[in-house]
Biotite code that builds the C-alpha atoms (Angstrom):
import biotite.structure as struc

atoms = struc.array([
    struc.Atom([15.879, 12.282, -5.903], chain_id="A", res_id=1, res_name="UNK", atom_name="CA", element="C"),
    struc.Atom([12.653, 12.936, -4.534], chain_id="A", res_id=2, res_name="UNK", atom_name="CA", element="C"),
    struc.Atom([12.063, 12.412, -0.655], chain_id="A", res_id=3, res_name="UNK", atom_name="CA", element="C"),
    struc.Atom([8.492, 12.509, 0.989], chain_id="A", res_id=4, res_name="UNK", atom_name="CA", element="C"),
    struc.Atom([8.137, 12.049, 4.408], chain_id="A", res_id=5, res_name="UNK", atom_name="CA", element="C"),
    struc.Atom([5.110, 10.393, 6.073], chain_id="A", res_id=6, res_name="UNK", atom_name="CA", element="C"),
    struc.Atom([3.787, 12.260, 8.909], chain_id="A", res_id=7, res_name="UNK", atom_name="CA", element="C"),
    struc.Atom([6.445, 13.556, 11.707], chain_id="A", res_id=8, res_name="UNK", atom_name="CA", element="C"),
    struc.Atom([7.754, 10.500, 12.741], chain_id="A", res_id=9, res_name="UNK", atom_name="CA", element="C"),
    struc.Atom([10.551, 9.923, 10.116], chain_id="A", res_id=10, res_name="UNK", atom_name="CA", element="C"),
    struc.Atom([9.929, 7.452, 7.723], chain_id="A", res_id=11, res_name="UNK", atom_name="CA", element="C"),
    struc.Atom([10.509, 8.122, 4.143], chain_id="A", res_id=12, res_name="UNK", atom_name="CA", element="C"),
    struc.Atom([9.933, 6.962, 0.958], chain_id="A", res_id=13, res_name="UNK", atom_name="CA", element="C"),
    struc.Atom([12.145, 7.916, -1.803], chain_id="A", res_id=14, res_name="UNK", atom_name="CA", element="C"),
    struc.Atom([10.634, 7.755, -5.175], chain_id="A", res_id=15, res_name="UNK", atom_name="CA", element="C"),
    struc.Atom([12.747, 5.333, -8.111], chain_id="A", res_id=16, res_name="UNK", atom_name="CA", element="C"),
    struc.Atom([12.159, 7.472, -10.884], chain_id="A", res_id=17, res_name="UNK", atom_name="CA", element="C"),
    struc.Atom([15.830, 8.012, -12.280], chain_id="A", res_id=18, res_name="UNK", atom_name="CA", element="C"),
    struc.Atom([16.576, 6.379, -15.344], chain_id="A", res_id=19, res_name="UNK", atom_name="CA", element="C"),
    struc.Atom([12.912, 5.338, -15.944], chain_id="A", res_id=20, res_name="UNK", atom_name="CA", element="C"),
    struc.Atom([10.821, 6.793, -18.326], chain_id="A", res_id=21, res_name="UNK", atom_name="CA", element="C"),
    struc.Atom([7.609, 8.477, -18.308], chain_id="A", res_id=22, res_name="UNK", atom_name="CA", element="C"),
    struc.Atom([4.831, 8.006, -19.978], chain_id="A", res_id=23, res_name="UNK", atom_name="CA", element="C"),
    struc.Atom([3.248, 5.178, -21.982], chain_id="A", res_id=24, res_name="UNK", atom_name="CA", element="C"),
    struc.Atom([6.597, 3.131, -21.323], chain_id="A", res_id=25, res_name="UNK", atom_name="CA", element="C"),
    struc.Atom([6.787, 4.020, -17.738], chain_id="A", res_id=26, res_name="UNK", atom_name="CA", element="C"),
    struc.Atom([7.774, 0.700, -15.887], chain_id="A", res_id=27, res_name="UNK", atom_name="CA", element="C"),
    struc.Atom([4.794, -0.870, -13.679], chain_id="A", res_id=28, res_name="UNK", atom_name="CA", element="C"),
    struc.Atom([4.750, 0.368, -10.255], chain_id="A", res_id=29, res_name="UNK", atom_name="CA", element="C"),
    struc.Atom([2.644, -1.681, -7.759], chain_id="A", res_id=30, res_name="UNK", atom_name="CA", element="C"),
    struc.Atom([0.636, 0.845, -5.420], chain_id="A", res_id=31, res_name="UNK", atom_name="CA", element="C"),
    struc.Atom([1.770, 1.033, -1.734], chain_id="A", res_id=32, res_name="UNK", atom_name="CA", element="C"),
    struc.Atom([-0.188, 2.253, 1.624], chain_id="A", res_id=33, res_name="UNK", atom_name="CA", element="C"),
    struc.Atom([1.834, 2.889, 4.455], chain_id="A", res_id=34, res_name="UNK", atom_name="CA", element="C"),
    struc.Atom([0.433, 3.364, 7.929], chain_id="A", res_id=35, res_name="UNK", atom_name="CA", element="C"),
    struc.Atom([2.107, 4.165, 11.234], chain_id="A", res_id=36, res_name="UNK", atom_name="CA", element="C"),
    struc.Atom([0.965, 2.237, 14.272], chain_id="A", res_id=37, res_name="UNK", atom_name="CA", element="C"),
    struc.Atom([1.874, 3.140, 17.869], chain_id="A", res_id=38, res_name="UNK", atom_name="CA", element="C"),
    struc.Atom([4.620, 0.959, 17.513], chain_id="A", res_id=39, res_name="UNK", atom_name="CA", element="C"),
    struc.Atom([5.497, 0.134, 13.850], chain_id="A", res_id=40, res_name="UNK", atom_name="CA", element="C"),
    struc.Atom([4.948, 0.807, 10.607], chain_id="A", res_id=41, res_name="UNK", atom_name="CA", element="C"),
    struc.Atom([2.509, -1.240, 8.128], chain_id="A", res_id=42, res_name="UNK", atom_name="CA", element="C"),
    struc.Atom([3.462, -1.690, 4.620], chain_id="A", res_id=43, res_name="UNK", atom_name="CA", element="C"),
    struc.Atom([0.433, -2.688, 2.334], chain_id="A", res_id=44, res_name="UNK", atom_name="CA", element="C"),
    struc.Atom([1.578, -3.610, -1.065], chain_id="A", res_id=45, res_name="UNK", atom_name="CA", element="C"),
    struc.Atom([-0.841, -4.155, -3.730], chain_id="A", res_id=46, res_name="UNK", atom_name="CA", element="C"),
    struc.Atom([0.239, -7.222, -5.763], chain_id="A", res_id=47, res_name="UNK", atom_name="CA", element="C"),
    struc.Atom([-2.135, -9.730, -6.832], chain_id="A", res_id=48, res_name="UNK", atom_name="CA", element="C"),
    struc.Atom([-1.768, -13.045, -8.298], chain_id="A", res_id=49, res_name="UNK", atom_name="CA", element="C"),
    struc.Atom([2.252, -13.789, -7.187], chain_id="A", res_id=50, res_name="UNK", atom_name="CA", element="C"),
    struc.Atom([3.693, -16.383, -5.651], chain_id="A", res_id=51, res_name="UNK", atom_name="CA", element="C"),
    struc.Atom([5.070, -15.485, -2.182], chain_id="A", res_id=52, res_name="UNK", atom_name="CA", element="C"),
    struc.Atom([8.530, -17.106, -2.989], chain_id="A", res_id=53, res_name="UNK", atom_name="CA", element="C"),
    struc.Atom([9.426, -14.868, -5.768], chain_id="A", res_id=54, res_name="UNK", atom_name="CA", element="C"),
    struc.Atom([8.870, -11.673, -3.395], chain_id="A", res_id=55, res_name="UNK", atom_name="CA", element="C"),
    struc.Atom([12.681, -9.902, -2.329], chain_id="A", res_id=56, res_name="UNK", atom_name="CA", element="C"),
    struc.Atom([12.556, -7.650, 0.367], chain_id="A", res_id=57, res_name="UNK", atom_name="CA", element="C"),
    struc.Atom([16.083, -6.415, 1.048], chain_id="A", res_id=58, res_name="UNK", atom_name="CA", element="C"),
    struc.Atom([17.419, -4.285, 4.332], chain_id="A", res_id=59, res_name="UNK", atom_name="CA", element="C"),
    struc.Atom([20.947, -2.092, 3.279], chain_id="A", res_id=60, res_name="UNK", atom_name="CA", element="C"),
    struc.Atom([21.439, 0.876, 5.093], chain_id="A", res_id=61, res_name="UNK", atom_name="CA", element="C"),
    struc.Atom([18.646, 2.904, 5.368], chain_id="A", res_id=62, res_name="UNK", atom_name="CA", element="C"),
    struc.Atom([16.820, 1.384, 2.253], chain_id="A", res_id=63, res_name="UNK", atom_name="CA", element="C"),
    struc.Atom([14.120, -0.496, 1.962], chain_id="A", res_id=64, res_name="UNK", atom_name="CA", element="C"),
    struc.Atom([14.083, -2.692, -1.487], chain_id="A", res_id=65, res_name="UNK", atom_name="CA", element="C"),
    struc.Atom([10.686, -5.089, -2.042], chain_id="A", res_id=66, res_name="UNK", atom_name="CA", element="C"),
    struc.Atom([10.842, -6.348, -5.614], chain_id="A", res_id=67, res_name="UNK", atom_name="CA", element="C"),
    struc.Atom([9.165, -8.735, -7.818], chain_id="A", res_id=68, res_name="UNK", atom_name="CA", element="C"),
    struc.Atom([10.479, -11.031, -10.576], chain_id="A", res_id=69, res_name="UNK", atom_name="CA", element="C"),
    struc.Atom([8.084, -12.874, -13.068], chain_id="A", res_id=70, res_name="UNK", atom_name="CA", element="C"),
    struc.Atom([9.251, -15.512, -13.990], chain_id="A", res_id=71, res_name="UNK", atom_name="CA", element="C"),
    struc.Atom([7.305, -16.972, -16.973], chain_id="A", res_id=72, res_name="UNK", atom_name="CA", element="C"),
    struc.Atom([4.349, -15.051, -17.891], chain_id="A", res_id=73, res_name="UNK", atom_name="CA", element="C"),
    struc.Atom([2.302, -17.663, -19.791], chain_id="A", res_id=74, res_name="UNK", atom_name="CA", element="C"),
    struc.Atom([-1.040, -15.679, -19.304], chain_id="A", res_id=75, res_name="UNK", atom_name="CA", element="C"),
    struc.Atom([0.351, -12.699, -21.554], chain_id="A", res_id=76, res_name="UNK", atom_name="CA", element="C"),
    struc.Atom([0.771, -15.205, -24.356], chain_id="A", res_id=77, res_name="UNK", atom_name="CA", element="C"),
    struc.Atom([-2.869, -15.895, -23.833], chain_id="A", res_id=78, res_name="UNK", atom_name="CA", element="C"),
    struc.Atom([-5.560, -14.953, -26.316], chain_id="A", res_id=79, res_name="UNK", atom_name="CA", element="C"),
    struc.Atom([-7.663, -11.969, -24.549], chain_id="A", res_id=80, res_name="UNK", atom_name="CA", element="C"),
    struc.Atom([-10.626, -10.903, -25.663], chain_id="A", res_id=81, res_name="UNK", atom_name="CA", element="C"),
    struc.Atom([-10.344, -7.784, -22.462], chain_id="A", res_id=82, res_name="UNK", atom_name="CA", element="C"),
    struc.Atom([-7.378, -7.389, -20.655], chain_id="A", res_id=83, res_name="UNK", atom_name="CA", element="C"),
    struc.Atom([-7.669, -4.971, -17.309], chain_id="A", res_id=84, res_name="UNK", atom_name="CA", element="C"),
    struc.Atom([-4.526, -5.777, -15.421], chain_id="A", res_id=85, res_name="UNK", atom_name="CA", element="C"),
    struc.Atom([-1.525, -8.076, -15.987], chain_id="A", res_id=86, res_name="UNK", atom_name="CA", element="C"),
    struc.Atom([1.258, -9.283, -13.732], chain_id="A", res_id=87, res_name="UNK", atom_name="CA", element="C"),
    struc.Atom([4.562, -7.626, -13.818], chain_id="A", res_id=88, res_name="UNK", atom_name="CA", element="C"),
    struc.Atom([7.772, -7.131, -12.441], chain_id="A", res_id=89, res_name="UNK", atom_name="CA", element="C"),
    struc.Atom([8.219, -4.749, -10.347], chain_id="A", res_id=90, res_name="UNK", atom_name="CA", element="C"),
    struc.Atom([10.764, -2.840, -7.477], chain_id="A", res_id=91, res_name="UNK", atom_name="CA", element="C"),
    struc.Atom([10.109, -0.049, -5.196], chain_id="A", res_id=92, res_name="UNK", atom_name="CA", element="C"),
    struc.Atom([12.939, 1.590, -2.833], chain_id="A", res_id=93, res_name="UNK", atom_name="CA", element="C"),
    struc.Atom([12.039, 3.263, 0.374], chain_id="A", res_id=94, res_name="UNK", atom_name="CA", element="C"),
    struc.Atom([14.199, 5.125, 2.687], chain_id="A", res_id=95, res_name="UNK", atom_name="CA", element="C"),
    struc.Atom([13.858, 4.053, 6.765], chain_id="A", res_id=96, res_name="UNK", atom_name="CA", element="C"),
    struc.Atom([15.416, 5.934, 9.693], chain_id="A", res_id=97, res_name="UNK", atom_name="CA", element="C"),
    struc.Atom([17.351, 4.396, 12.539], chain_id="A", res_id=98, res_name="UNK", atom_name="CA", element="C"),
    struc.Atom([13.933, 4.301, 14.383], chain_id="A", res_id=99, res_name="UNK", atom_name="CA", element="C"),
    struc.Atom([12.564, 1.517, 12.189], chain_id="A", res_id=100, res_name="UNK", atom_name="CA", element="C"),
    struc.Atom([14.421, -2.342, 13.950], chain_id="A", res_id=101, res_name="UNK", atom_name="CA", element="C"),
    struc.Atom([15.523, -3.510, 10.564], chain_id="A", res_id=102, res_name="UNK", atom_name="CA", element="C"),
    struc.Atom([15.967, -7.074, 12.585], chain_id="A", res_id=103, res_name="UNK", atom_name="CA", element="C"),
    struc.Atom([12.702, -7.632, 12.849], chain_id="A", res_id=104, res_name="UNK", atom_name="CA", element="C"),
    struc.Atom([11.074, -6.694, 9.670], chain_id="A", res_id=105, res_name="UNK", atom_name="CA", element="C"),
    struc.Atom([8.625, -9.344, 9.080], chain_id="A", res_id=106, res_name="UNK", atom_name="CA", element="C"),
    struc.Atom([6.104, -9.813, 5.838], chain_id="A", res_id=107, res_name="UNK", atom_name="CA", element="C"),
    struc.Atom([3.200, -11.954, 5.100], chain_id="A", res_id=108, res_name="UNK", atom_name="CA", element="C"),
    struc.Atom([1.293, -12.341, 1.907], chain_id="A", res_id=109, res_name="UNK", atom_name="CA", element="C"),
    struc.Atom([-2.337, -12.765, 2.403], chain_id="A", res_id=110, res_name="UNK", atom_name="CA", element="C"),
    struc.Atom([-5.128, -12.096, -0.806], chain_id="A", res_id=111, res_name="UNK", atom_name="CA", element="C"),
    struc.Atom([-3.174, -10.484, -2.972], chain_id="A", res_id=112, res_name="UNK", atom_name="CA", element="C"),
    struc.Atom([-1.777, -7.772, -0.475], chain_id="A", res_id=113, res_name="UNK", atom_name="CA", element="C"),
    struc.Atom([1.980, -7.942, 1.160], chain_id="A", res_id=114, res_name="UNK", atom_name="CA", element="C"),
    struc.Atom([2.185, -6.768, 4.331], chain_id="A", res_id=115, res_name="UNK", atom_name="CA", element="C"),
    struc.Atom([5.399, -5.873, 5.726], chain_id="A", res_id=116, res_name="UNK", atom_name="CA", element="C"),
    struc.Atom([5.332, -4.730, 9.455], chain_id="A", res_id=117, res_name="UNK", atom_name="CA", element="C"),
    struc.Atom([8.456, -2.251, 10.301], chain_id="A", res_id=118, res_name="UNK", atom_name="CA", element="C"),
    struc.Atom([8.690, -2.334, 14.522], chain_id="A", res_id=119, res_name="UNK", atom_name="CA", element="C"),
    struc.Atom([9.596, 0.607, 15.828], chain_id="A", res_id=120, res_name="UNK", atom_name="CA", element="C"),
    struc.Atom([12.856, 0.912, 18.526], chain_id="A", res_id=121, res_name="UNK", atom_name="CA", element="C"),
    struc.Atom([11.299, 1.898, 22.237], chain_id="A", res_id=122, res_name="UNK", atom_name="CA", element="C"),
    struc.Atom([12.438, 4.897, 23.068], chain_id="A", res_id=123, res_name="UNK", atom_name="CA", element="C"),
    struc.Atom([14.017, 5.504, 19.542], chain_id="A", res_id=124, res_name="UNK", atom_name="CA", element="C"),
    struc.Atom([11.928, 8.811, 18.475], chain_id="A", res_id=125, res_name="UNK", atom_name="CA", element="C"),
    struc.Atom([12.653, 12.269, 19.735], chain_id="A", res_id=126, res_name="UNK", atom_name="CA", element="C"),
    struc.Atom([10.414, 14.671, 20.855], chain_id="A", res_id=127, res_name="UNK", atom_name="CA", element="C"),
    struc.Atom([9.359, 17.478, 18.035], chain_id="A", res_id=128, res_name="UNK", atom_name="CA", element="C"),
    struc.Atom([11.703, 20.100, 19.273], chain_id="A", res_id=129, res_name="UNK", atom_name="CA", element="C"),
    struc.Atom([10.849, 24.356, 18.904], chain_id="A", res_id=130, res_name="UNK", atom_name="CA", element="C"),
    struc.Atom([14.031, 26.134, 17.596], chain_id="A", res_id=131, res_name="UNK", atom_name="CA", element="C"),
    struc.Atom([13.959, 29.895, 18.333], chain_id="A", res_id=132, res_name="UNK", atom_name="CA", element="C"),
    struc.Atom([14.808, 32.747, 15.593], chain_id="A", res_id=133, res_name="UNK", atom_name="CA", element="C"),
    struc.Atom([17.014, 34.914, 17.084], chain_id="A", res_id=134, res_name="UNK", atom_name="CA", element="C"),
])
């Protein structure tokens, strides 16, 4: 498991990769900003073309699941002539810390882009903290 850390503040992200391969069969992953506000986090998902209704976004723990299911994809069965992007399925896990109030997690989905906004606790982040080498 691979965990990157955004900024000091403590949220995480841990990358899905196990079990997956890589490569030309690698499974779609939907691009993701994240940006820390003073106080919450912003979660910009790239997803165009979905209906809001078959969005999941799931709180257990300390993880962060937003997933996708298609459920009929009549355009693939369409006769292309160019074909740039398509619309898949898709998951992506993220790790929070107790900092994030995993109550009021809300999301919107506005032109293609969910946004997820993660409040922060007040008062929940500690101060960077200098440990001495003896």
């Amino acid at each position: 498991m691979c965990d990157n850390r955004f900024g000091r503040r403590g949220f995480g992200m841990r990358h899905d990769h196990y079990g997956r391969h890589f490569g030309p069969q690698r499974e779609f992953r939907v691009p993701v900003n994240i940006v820390r506000n003073d106080d919450s986090y912003e979660m910009l998902i790239f997803a165009p073309d979905r209906n809001k209704e078959d969005f999941k976004i799931n709180v257990q723990g300390l993880e962060l699941t937003i997933s996708y299911e298609l459920k009929d994809n009549l355009s693939e069965k369409r006769n292309w002539i160019r074909q740039e992007f398509s619309k898949s399925s898709f998951q992506r896990t993220f790790m929070i810390d107790s900092t994030v109030d995993t109550e009021n997690i809300s999301a919107q989905y506005n032109n293609g882009i969910l946004q997820l906004t993660l409040p922060i606790v007040p008062g929940s982040e500690k101060p960077a903290q200098e440990i001495n080498v003896s």
